[in-house]
C-alpha positions in Angstrom: 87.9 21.0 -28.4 84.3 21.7 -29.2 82.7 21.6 -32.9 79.6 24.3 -32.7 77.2 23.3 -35.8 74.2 25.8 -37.0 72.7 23.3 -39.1 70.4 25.1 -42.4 70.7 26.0 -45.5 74.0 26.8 -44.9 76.0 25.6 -42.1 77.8 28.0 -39.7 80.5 26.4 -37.5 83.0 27.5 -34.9 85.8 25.4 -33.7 86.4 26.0 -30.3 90.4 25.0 -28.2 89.7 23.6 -24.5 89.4 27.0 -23.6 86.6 28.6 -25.1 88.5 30.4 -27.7 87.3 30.4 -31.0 90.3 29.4 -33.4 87.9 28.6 -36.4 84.6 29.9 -38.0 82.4 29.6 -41.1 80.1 28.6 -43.4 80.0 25.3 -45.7 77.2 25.4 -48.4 76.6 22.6 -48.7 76.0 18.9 -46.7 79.5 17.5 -46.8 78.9 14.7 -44.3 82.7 13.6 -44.2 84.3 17.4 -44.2 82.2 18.3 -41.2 82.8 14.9 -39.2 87.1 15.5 -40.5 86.8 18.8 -38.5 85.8 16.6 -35.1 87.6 13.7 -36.1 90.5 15.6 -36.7 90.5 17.6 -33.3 88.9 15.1 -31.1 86.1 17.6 -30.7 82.7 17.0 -28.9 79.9 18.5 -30.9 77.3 20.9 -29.7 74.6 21.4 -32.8 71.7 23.9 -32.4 67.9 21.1 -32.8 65.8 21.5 -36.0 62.2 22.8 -35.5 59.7 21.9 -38.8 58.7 25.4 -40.3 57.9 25.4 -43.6 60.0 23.1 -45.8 59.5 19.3 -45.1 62.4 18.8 -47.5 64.4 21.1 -45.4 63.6 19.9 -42.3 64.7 16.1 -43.0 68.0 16.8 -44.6 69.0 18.5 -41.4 67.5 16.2 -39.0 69.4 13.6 -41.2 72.6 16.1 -40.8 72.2 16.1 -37.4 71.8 12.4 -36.8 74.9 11.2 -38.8 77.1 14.1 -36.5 75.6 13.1 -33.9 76.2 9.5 -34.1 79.6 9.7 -35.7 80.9 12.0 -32.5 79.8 9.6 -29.8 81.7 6.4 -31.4 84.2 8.1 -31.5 84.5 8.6 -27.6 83.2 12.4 -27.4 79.9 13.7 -26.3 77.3 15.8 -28.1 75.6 18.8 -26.8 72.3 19.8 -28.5 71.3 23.2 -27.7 67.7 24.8 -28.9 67.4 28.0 -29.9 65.7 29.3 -27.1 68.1 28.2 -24.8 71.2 30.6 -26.5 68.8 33.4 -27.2 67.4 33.7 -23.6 71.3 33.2 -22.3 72.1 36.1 -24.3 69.2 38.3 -22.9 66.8 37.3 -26.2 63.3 37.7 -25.3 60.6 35.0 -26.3 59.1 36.2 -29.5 61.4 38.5 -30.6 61.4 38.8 -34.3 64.2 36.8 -36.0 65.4 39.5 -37.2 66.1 41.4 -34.3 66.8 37.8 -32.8 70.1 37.9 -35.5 71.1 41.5 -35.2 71.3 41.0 -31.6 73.4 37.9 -31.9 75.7 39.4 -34.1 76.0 42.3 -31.5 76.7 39.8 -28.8 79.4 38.0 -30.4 80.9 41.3 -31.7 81.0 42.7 -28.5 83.1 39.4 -27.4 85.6 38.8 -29.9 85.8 42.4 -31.5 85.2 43.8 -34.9 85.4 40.5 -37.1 83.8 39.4 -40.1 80.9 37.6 -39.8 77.6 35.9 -41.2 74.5 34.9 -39.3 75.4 31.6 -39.9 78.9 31.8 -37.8 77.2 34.4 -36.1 74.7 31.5 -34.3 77.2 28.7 -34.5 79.6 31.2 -32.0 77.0 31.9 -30.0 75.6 27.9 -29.6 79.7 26.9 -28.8 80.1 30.1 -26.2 76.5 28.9 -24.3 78.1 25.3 -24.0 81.1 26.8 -22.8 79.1 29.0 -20.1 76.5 26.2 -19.6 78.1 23.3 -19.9 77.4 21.2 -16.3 73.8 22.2 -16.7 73.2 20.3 -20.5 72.6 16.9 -20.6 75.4 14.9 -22.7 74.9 12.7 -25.1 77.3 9.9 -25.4 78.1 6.1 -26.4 76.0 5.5 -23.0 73.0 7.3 -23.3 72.6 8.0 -27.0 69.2 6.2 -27.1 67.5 6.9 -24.2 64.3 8.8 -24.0 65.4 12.4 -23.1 61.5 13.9 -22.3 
């Protein structure tokens, strides 16, 4: 199982089975440390989470990263590995162009992930949580893991 995390604002997630199929989506509100780590607890899911880039909100920025941490840290003593995935990695995978405006970045997301699962509901949140866990599924030998080994090593 694989736990696909758009941290912001809101939180998108997708719970994918060992198959690539996604059995679960959507959006939490708020930063529910131990609901989020239940979900991978739960389903002895490894963890892919889209990195934080400082934009505007310092605030913002350090609540995820914090977020992101905890996750990360909780899924690798628990045996599984984390995969984090930037932006520009899904958005190139899924023919995005460098520079593209974000909002033709997430109308084109949302068209990708419709055009592989069908006509379902969706936000942009589940929208890029979908498309993070579908890259890691299609990438996944080519991403370096992060696990109990390797947690703290330099990775430049």
């Amino acid at each position: 199982m694989l736990l696909s995390i758009d941290p912001g604002k809101t939180i998108g997630y997708a719970l994918f089975d060992n198959d690539g199929m996604v059995v679960e989506y959507g959006k939490k509100t708020d930063y529910d440390l131990e609901e989020l780590y239940s979900m991978i607890r739960d389903n002895k899911a490894d963890l892919a989470i889209e990195t934080q880039f400082l934009k505007n909100n310092l605030h913002t920025f350090e609540k995820l990263v914090n977020l992101r941490t905890a996750l990360e840290i909780l899924t690798v003593i628990q045996g599984n590995v984390v995969y984090r995935v930037y932006p520009i990695q899904w958005q190139r995978w899924i023919g995005i162009k460098h520079k593209t405006k974000r909002s033709e970045v997430k109308r084109l997301a949302k068209e990708y992930v419709k055009n592989a699962l069908g006509d379902i509901i969706l936000t942009q949140d589940t929208v890029d949580a979908i498309v993070i866990g579908m890259y890691v599924f299609a990438n996944y030998n080519r991403i370096p893991v992060l696990d109990k080994d390797n947690y703290f090593e330099d990775r430049r």
